[in-house]
VOPAGU-2260 file (C-alpha; in pm, 1 decimal, decimal comma):
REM VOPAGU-2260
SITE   aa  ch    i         X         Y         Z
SITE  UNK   A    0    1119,2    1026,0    1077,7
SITE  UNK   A    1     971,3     959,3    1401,4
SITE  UNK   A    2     635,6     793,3    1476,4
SITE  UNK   A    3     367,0     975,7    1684,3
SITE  UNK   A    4     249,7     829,1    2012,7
SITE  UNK   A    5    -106,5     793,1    1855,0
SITE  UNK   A    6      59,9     576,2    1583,0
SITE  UNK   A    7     248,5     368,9    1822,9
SITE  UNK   A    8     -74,5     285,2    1931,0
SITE  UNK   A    9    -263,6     235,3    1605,8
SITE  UNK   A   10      54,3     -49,9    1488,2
SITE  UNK   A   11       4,9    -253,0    1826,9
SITE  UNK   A   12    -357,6    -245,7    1729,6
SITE  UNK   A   13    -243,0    -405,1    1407,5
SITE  UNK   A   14     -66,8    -746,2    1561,2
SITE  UNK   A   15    -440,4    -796,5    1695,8
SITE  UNK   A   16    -662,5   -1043,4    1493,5
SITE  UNK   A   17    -942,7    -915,5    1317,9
SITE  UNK   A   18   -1300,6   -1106,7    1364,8
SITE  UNK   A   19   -1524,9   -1116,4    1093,6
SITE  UNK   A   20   -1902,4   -1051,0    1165,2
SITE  UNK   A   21   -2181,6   -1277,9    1135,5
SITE  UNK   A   22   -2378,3   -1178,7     789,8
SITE  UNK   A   23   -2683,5   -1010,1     880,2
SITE  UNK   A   24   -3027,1   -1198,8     736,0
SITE  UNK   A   25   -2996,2   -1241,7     362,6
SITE  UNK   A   26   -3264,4   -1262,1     119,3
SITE  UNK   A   27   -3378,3   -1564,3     -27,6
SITE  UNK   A   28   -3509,1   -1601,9    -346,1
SITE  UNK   A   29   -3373,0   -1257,2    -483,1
SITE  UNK   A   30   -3097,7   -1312,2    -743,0
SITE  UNK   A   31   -2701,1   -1199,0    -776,2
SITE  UNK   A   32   -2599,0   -1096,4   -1061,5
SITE  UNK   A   33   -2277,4   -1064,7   -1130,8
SITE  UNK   A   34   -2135,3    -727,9   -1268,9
SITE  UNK   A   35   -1812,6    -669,3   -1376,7
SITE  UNK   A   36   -1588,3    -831,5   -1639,1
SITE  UNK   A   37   -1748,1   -1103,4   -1864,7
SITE  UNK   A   38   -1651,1   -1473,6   -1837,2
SITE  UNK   A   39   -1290,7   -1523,8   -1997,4
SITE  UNK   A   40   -1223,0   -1155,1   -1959,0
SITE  UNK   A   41    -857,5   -1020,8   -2012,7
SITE  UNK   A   42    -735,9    -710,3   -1835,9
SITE  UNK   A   43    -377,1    -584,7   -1809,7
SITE  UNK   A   44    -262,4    -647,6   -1415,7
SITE  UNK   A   45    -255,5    -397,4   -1172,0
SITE  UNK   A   46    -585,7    -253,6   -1338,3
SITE  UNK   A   47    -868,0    -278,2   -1055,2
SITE  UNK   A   48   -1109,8    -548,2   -1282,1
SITE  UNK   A   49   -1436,3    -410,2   -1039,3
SITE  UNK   A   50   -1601,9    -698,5    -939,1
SITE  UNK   A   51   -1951,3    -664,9    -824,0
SITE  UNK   A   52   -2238,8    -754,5    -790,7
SITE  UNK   A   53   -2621,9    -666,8    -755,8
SITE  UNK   A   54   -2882,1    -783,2    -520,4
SITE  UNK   A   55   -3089,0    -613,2    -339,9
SITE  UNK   A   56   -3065,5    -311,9     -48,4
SITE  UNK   A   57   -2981,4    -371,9     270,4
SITE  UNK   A   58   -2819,8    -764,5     127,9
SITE  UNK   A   59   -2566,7    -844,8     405,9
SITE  UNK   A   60   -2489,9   -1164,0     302,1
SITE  UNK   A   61   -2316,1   -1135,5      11,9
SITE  UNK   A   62   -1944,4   -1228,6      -3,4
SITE  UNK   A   63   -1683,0   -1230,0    -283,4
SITE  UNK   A   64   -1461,7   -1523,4    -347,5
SITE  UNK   A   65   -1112,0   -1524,9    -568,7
SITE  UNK   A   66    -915,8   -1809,5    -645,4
SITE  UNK   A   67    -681,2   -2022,7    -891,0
SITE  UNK   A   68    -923,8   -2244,0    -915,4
SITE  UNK   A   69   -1273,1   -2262,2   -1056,2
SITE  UNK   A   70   -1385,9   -2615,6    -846,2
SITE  UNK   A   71   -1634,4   -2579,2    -554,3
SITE  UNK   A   72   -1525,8   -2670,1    -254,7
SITE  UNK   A   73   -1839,1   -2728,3     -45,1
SITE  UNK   A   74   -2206,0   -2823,0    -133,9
SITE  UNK   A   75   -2286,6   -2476,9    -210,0
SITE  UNK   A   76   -2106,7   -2434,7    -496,6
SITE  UNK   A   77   -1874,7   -2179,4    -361,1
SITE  UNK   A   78   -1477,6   -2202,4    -453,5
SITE  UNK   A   79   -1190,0   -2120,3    -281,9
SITE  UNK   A   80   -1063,6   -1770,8    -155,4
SITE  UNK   A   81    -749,2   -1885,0    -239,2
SITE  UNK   A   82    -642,1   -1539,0    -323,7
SITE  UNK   A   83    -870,7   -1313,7    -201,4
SITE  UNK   A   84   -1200,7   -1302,7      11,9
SITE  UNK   A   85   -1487,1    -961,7      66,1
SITE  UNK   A   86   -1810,0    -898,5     208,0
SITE  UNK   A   87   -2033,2    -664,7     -13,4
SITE  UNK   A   88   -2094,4    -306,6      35,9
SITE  UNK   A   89   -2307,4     -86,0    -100,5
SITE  UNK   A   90   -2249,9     201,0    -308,4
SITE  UNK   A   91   -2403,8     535,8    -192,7
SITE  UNK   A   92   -2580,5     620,3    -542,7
SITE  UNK   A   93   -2684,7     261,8    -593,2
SITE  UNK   A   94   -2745,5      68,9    -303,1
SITE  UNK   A   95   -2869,8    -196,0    -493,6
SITE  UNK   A   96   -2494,9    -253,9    -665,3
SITE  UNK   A   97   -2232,2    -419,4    -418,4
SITE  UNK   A   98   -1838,0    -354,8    -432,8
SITE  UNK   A   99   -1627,5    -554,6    -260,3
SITE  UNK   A  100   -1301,2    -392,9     -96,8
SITE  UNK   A  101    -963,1    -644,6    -106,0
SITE  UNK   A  102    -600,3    -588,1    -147,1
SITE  UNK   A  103    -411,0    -565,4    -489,8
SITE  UNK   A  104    -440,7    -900,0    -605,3
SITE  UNK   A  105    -464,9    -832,7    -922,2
SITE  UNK   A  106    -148,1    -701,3   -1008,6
SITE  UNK   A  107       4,9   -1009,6   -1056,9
SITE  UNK   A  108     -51,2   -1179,3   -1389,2
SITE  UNK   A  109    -237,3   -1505,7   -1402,1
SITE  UNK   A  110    -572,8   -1718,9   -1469,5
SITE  UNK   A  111    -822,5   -1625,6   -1189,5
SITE  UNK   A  112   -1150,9   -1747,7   -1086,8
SITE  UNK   A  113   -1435,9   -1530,1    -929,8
SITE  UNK   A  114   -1804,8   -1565,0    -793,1
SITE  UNK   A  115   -2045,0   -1390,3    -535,6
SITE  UNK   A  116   -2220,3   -1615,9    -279,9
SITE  UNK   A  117   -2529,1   -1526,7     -46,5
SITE  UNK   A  118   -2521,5   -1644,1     338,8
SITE  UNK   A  119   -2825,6   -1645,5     545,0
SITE  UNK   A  120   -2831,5   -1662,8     939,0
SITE  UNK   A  121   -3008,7   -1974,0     898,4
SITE  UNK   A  122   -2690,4   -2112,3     709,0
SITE  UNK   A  123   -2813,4   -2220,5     385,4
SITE  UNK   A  124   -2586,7   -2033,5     109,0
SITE  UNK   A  125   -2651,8   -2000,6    -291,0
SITE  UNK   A  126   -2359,4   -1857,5    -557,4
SITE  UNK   A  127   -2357,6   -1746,3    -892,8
SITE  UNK   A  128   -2193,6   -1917,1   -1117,4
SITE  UNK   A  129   -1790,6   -1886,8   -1155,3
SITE  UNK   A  130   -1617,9   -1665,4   -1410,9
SITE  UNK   A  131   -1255,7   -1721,6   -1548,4
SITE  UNK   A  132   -1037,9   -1381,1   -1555,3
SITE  UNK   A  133    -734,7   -1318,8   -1732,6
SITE  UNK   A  134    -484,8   -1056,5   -1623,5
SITE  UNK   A  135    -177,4    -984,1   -1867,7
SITE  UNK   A  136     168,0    -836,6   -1833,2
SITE  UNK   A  137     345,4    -743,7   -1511,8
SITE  UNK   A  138     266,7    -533,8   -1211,4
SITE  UNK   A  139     241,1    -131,3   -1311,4
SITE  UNK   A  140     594,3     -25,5   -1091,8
SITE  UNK   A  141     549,9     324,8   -1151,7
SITE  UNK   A  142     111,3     372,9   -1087,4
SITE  UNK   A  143      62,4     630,2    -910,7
SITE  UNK   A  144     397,1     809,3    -850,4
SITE  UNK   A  145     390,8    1190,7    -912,5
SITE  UNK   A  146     681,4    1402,7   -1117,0
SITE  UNK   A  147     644,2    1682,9    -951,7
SITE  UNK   A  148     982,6    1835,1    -848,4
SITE  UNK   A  149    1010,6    1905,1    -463,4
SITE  UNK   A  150     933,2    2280,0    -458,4
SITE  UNK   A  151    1242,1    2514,1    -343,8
SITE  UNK   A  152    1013,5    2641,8     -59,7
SITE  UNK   A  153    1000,6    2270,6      72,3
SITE  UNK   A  154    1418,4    2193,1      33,6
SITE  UNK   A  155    1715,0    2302,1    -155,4
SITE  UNK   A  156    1919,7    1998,3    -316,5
SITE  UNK   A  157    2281,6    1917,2    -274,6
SITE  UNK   A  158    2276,9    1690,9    -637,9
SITE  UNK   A  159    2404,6    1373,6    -390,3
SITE  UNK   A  160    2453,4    1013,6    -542,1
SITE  UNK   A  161    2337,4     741,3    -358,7
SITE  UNK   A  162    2285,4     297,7    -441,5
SITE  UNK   A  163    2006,2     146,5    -366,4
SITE  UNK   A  164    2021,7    -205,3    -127,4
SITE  UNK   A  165    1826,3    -473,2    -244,3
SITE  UNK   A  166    1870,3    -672,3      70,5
SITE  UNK   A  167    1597,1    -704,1     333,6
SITE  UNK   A  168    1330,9    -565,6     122,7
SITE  UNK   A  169     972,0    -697,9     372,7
SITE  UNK   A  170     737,5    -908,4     237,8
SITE  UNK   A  171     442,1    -645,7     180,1
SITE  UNK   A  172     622,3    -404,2     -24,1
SITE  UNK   A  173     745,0    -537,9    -371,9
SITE  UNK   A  174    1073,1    -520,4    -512,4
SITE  UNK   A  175     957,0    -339,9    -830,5
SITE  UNK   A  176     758,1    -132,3    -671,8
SITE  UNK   A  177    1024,6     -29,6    -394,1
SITE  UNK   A  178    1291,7      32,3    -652,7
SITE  UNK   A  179    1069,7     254,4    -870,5
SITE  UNK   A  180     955,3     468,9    -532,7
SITE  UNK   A  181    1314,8     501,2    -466,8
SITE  UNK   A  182    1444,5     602,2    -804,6
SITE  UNK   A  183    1181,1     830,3    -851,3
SITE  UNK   A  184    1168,8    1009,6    -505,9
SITE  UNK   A  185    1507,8    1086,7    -556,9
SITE  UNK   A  186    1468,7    1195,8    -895,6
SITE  UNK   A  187    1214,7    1428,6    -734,1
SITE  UNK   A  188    1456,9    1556,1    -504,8
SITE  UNK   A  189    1751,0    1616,9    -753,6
SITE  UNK   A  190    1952,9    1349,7    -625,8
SITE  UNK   A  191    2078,4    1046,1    -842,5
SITE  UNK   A  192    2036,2     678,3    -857,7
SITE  UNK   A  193    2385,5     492,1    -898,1
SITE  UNK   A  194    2254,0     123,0    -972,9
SITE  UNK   A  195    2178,0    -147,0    -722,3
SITE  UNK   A  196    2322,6    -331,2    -500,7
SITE  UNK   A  197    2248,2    -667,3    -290,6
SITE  UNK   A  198    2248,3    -688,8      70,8
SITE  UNK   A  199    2117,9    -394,9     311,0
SITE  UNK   A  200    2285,4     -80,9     410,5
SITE  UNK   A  201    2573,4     -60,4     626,1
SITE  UNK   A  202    2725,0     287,4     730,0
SITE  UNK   A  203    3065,6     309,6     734,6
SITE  UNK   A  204    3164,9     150,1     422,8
SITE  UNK   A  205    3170,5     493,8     262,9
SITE  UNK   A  206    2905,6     495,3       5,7
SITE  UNK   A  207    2624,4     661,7      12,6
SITE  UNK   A  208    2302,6     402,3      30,9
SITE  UNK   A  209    1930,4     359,8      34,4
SITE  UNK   A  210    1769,6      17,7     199,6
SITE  UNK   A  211    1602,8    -154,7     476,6
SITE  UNK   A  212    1797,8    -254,5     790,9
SITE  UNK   A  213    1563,7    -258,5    1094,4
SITE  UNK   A  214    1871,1    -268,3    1333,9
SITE  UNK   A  215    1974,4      26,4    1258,3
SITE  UNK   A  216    1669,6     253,8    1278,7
SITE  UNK   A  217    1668,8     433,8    1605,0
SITE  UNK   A  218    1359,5     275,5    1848,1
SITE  UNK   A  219    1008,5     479,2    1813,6
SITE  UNK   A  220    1151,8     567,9    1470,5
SITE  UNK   A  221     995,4     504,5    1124,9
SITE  UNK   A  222    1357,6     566,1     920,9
SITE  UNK   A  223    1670,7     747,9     941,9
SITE  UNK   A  224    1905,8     937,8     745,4
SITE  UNK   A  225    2275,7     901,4     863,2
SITE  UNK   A  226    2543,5    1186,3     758,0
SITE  UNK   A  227    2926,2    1116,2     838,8
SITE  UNK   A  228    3258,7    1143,1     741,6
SITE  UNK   A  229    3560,1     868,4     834,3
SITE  UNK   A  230    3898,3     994,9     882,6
SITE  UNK   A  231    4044,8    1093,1     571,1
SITE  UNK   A  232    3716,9    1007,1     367,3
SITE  UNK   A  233    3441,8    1112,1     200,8
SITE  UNK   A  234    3108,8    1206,4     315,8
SITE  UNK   A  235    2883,9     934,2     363,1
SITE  UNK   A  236    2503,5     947,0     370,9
SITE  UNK   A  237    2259,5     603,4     420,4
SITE  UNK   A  238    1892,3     604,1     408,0
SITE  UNK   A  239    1736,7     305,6     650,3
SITE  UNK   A  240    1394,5     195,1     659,2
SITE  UNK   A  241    1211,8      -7,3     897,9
SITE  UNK   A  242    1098,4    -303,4     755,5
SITE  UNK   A  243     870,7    -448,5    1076,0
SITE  UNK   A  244     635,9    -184,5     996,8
SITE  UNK   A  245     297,2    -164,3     836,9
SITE  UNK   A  246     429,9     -15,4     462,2
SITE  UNK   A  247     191,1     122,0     220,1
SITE  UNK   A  248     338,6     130,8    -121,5
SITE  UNK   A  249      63,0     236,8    -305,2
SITE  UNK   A  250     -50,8     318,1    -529,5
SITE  UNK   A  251    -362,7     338,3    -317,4
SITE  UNK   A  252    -314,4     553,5      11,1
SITE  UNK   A  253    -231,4     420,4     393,7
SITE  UNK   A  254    -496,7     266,5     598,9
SITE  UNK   A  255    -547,6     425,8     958,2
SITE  UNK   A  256    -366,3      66,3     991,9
SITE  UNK   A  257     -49,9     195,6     777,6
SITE  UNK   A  258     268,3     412,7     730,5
SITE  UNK   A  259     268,6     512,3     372,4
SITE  UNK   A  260     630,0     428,8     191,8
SITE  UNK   A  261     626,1     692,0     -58,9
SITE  UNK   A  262     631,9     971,3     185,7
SITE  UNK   A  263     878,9     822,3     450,0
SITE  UNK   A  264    1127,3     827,1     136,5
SITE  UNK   A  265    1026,7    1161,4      49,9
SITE  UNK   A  266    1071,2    1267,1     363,0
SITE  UNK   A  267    1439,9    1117,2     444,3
SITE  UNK   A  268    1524,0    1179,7      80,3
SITE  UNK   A  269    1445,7    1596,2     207,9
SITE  UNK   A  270    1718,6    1563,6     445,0
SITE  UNK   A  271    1986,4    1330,6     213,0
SITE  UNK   A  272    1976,4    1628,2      18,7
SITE  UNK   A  273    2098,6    1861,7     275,6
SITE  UNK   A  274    1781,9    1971,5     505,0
SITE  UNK   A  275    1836,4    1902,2     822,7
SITE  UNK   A  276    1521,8    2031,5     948,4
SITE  UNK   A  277    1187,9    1942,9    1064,2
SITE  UNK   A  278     823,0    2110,5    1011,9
SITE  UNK   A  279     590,5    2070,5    1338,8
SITE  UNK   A  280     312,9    1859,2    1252,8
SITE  UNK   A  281     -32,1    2019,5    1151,7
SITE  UNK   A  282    -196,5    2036,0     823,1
SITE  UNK   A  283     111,7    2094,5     607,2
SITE  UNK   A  284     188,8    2152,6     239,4
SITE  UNK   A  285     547,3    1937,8     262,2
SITE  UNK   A  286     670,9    1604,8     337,7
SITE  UNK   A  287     910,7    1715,0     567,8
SITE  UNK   A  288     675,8    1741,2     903,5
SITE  UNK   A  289     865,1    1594,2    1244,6
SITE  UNK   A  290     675,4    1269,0    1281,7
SITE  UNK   A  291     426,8    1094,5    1027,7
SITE  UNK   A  292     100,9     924,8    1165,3
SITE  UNK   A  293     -39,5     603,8    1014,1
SITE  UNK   A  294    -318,1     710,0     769,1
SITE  UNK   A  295    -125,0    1007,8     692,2
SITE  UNK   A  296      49,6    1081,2     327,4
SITE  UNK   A  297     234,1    1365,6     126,9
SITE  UNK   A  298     312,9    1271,1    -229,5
SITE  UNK   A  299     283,5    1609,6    -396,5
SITE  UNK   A  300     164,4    1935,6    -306,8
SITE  UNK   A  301    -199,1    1832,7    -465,5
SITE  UNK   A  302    -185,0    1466,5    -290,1
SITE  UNK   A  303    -124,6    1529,4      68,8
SITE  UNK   A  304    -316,2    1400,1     383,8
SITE  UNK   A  305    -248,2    1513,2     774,0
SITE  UNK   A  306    -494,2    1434,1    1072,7
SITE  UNK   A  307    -488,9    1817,1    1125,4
SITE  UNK   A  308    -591,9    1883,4     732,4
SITE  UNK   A  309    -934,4    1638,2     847,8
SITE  UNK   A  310   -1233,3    1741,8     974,6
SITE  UNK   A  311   -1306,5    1411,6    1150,5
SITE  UNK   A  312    -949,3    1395,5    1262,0
């Protein structure tokens, strides 16, 4: 699956450093109040535990903070953000009621501390006081991922076998998570999971494989799909993914900042299985469309996203 020229441009964006804004003028004297789980809380991991927090409209000051530990670290009385860190925004029914938008840290299990802080220009600060949060069990592998067989009108499927390479796997995709997509994206595709095995893909060795190996993905290309047959042997096909990319794994969908995992295997699995074609891009009802955009997803035929599908583009 190729990248399009538009995405190129979106990834080199990524490698830039963000800069955080100055909070607009707070409001003294109005309270936070904390809403969300009470103090001591337990929630199984991987559930969103909704922090927030209410203040009043137009509050621009507000700021989450999540961390291991409950002890403040300056004379405000704020802790860490050890784990995670969020400026509030308002909801559109209740602008009064802040969310605060951060990546999954919760679905790893542990003892977490939380607390919403207030910033004013003039730099004094006030926080609430810190709540302990307990999340249980392991990280939900299989959230999110659809059943749905791939529709004959997308692909047929030649039944292949393939292993899947635990080798290589990037740092922003987990391995649970990664071997779950795989297993069931070929599942969805009629194609079978042989067991694991460690290191990453090589072609050649005459088994058929799924992994990362950056070095052999062709340049401007998200993944690839190699079919072959040695002398004498039997026909080999390797799935290789990128892993110097932006991945999504979900199961929340791609930023305009990334390439969504799910669908790249979708995608590659389409043509493991014996379609060697490609869709033009547009706003398309299959996974199989000749180059996928960052911010763009197909995961079933009710859960799709292309640029061309969008209004706003």
């Amino acid at each position: 699956m190729r990248l399009p020229r538009a995405a190129r441009a979106l990834l080199a964006a990524c490698a830039l450093g963000a800069v955080a804004a100055a909070p607009a003028d707070a409001a003294p004297g109005d309270p936070i109040i904390l809403s969300g789980p009470g103090a001591g809380a337990q929630l199984a991991a991987g559930t969103a535990p909704g922090l927030r927090a209410r203040s009043v409209p137009g509050d621009a000051g507000l700021e989450l903070r999540v961390s291991r530990n409950p002890t403040p670290v300056d004379a405000c009385g704020r802790i860490g953000a050890d784990v995670a860190q969020a400026a509030g925004t308002p909801l559109a029914n209740d602008l009064a009621l802040y969310d605060f938008p951060t990546g999954r840290w919760y679905d790893t299990p542990g003892t977490y501390y939380w607390q919403v802080s207030r910033a004013a220009a003039g730099g004094s600060c006030d926080a609430t006081a810190v709540r302990r949060l307990v999340l249980t069990g392991g990280p939900p592998a299989l959230a999110g991922l659809s059943q749905q067989r791939i529709p004959s009108r997308i692909g047929r499927s030649n039944g292949a076998t393939f292993v899947i390479r635990t080798g290589g796997i990037p740092s922003t995709v987990t391995p649970a998570r990664y071997l779950a997509l795989v297993r069931n994206s070929g599942r969805r595709w009629r194609l079978h999971s042989a067991g694991t095995v460690a290191g990453r893909p090589r072609f050649g060795n005459g088994r058929s494989e799924v992994g990362f190996s950056t070095a052999q993905v062709p340049r401007g290309a998200i993944a690839v799909t190699i079919v072959g047959r040695r002398r004498g042997g039997s026909l080999e096909r390797d799935l290789i993914l990128r892993a110097d990319i932006p991945w999504q794994e979900g199961p929340d969908h791609p930023t305009r900042q990334q390439i969504d995992l799910e669908t790249v295997l979708l995608h590659e699995f389409g043509h493991f299985a014996g379609n060697a074609f490609h869709v033009p891009r547009g706003c398309r009802d299959t996974p199989m469309v000749v180059g996928l955009a960052t911010g763009e997803w197909w995961r079933s035929t009710t859960d799709f996203s292309y640029r061309a599908c969008n209004t706003g583009g």
